[in-house]
C-alpha positions in Angstrom: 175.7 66.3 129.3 176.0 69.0 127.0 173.8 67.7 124.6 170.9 67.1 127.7 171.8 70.7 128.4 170.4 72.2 125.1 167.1 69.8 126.5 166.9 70.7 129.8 168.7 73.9 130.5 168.1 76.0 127.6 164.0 74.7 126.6 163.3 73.6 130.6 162.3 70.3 129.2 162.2 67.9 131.4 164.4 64.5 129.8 164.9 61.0 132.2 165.3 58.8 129.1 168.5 61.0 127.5 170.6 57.4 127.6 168.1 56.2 124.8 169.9 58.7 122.1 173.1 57.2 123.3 171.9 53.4 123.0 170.9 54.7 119.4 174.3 56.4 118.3 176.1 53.0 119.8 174.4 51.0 117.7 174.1 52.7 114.5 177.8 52.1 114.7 178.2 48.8 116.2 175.8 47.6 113.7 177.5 49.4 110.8 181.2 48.9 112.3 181.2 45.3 112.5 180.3 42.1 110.6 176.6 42.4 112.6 175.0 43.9 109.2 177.0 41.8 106.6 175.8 38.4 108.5 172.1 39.3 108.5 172.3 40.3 105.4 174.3 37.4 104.6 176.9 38.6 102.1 180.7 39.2 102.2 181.7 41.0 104.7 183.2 44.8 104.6 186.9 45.0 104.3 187.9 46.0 107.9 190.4 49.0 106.3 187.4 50.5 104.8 185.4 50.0 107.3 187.8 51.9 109.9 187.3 55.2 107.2 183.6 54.7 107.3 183.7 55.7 111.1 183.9 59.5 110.3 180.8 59.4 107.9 179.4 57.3 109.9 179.7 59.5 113.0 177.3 61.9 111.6 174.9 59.7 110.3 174.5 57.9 113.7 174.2 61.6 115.3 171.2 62.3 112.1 169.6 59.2 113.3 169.5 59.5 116.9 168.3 63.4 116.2 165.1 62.1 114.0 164.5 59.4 117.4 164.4 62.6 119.3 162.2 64.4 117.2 160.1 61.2 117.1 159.8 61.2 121.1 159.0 65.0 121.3 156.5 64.7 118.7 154.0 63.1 121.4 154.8 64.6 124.1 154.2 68.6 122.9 151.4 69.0 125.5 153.0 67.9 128.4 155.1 69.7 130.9 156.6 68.5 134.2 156.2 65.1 135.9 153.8 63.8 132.8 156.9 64.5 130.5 159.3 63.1 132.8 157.2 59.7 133.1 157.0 59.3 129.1 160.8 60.2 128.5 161.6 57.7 131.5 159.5 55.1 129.4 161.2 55.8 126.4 164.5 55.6 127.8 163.7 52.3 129.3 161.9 50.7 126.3 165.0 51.3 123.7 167.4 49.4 125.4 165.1 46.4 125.8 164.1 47.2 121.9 167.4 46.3 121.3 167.6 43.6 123.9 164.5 41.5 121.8 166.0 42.5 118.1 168.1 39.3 118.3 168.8 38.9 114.6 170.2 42.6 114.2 171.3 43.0 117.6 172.6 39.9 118.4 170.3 40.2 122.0 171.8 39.8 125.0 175.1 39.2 124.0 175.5 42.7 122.7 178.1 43.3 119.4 181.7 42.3 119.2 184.2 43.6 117.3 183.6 46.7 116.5 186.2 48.8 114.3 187.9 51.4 115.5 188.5 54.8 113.3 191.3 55.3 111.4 193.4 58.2 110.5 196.1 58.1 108.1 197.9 55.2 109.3 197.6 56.3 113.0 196.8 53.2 115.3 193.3 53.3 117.2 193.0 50.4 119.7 191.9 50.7 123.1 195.5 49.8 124.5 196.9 53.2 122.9 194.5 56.3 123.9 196.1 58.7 122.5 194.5 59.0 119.4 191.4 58.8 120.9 192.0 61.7 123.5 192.1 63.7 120.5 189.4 63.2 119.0 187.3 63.6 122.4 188.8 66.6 122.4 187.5 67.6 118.9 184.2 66.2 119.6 184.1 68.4 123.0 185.4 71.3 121.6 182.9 70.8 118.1 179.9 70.2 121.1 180.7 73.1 123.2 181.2 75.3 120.2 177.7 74.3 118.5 176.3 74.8 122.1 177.4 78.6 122.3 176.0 79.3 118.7 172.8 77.9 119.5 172.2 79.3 122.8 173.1 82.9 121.5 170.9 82.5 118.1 167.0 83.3 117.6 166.6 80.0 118.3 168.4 79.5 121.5 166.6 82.4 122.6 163.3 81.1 121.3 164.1 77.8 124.0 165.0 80.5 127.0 161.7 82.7 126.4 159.7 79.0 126.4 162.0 78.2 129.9 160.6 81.3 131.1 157.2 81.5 130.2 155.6 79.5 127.4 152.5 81.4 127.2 154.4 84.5 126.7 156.2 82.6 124.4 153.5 81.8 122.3 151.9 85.7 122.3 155.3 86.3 120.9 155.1 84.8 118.1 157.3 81.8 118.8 156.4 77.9 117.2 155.7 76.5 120.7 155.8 72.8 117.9 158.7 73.8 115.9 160.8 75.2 119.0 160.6 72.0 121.7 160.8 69.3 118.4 164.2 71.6 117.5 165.1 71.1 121.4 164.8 67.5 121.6 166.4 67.0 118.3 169.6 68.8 119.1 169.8 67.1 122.3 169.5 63.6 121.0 171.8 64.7 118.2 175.2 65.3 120.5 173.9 62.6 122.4 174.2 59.9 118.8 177.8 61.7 118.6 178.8 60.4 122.4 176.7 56.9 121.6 179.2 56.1 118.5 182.4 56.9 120.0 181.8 54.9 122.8 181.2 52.1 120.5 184.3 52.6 118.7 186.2 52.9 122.0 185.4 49.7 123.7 185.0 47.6 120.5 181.9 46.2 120.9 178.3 47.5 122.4 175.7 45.9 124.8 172.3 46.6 126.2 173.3 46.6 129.6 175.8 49.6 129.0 172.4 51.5 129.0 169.9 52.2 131.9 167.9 54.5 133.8 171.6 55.1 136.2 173.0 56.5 133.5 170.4 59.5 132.6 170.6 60.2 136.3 174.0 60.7 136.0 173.6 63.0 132.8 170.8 64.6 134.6 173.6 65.0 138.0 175.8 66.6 135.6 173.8 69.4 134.3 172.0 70.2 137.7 175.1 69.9 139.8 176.8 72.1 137.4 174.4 74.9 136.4 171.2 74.3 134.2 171.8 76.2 131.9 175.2 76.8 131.9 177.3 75.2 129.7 181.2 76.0 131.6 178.8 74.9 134.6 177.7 71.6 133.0 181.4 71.0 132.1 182.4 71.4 135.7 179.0 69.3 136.4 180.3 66.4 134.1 183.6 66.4 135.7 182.6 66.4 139.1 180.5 63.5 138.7 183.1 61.2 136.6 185.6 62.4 139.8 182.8 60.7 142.6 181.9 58.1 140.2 185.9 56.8 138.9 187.4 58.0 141.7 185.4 59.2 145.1 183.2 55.7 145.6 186.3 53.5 144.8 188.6 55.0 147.1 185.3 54.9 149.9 185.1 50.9 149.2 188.9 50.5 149.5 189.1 52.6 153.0 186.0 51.0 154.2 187.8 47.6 153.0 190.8 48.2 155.5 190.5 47.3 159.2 192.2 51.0 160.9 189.8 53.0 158.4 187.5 54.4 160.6 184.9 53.5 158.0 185.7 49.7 158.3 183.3 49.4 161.5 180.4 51.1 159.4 180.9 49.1 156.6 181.0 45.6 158.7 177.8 46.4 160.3 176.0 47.4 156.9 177.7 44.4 155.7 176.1 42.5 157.9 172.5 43.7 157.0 172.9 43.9 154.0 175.2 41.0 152.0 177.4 42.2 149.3 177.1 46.0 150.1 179.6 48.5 148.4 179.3 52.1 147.5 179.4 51.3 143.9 176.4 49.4 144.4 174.5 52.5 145.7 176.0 55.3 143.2 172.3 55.2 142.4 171.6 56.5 145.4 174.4 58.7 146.2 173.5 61.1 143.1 170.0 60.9 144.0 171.1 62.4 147.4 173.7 64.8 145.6 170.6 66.1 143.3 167.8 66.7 146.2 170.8 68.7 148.3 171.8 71.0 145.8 168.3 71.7 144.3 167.6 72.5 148.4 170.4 74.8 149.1 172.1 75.7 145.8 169.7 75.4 143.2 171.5 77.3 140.5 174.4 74.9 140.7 178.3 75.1 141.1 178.4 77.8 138.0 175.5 79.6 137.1 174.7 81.1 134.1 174.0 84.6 134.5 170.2 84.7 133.7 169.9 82.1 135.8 171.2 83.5 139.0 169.7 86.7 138.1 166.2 84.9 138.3 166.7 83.0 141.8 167.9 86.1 143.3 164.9 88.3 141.8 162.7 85.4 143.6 164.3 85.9 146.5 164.2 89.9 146.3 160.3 89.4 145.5 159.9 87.0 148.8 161.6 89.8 151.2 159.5 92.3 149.6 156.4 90.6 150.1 156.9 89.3 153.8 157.7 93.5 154.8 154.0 93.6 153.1 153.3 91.0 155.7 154.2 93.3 158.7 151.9 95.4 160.2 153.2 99.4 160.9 154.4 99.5 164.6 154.6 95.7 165.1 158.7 94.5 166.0 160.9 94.4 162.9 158.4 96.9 161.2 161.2 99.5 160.8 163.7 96.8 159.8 161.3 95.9 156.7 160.8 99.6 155.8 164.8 99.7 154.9 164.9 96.9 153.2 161.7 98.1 151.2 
């Protein structure tokens, strides 16, 4: 989220296919970090101790590699702004998984990777049964992400990606790359997004093409606006909010609805009945969706703000009283009222 931050909230570029960079990082690693490579290549395979010290090389490659992808994607898509950049970032984020899907022999298709070596670090034990040592190092990687996030936003060209937010034809008069400025944007992005993509691979061991779809850039996407575009101790809160609704909130709401004296049971029965199979997992989809239109209606700057940002809505808002006391004729009711305000 942080990472589609940098994309969204700091250049205002608009990114539905952010999953993609993931699907890259996982891979780079899941090929790399397992026998996948060694068998197409058909040679020995890679001792598994050395393999489980090439993750932290490794990590940064992956991260390298989904960053040139992103480069690759903003490349084309320079001249576009708004729903035209959302449909070709959409398409890319839906063609990458299936990329993966078809490349069989590297891949291994549908059937996704399997073992998949876990870091190691100095004799400490990394397996998905023990999280410790992986709680750690999310915590590096978070505190690493959110670190790089504050130097770029408060560097020439962080504030390169606010003035093209803004206005990119000021921008441009300036004297900023418009080119140089949105390719940086969509390669940082994709870059913490290759980071997230190999540890996920090294957590669960193995990697898949259906652990990516469009559901999951919406829920990236959820994160950031829920939070505060632009924001990044908002997109934080936005990130943990949604993992609380999507762990926690629509489990508990199948459970209750699930137990006759819940008063959600007789709801549940008749949407049951029309519709076969129906839980509120199966709709997160849908939830978030409603979750983004509500708080882009009544609380478009998100749970936490950034201060340029709320500055901005509230000017609007100034600028809108202003101009409806223009609206009102001298003597008509309400005239007086407007004349304070002004």
């Amino acid at each position: 989220a942080l990472g589609l931050n940098i994309v969204v909230g700091f250049a205002g570029l608009l990114d539905l296919g952010y999953v993609a960079f993931f699907a890259i990082g996982a891979y780079a690693w899941g090929i790399i970090g397992s026998t996948q490579l060694t068998n197409v290549l058909n040679v020995n395979p890679i001792n598994p101790q050395l393999l489980t010290w090439l993750f932290w090389p490794m990590i940064l490659i992956a991260a390298l590699i989904a960053a040139f992808w992103g480069i690759l994607l903003g490349a084309p898509t320079l001249r576009l702004r708004g729903d035209y950049l959302a449909i070709v970032t959409l398409g890319f984020g839906e063609i990458v998984p299936v990329v993966f899907l078809e490349l069989d022999k590297y891949t291994n298709g549908a059937n996704g990777i399997v073992g998949v070596q876990s870091p190691s670090f100095f004799g400490i034990t990394w397996t998905t049964f023990t999280p410790g040592p992986y709680y750690y190092l999310v915590l590096a990687l978070i505190t690493f992400t959110i670190f790089a996030n504050l130097r770029l936003r408060d560097s020439r060209l962080g504030r390169a990606w606010i003035a093209i937010r803004e206005d990119e034809i000021a921008a441009a008069s300036s004297g900023i790359n418009l080119v140089n400025t949105k390719l940086f944007a969509f390669g940082a992005g994709a870059f913490f997004s290759g980071i997230a993509g190999a540890y996920h691979a090294a957590k669960l061991g193995g990697v898949s093409p259906d652990n990516f779809s469009f559901g999951d850039s919406v829920i990236y996407l959820a994160m950031v606006v829920i939070g505060g575009i632009g924001s990044i101790p908002g997109v934080i809160v936005g990130a943990l909010v949604v993992y609380a609704i999507n762990q926690f909130l629509l489990a508990q709401l199948d459970s209750s609805a699930a137990d006759p004296s819940s008063f959600l049971h007789p709801i549940y029965a008749v949407i049951s009945q029309a519709i076969p199979g129906f839980t509120f997992g199966n709709i997160r989809n849908l939830i978030f969706g409603v979750i983004l239109v509500s708080i882009m209606i009544f609380r478009p700057e998100g749970l936490i703000p950034s201060a340029r940002r709320r500055r901005e809505l509230h000017h609007v808002e100034d600028e809108a009283v202003e101009m409806g006391a223009l609206d009102v004729p001298p003597g008509a009711p309400g005239f007086e009222a407007e004349a304070q305000i002004e």
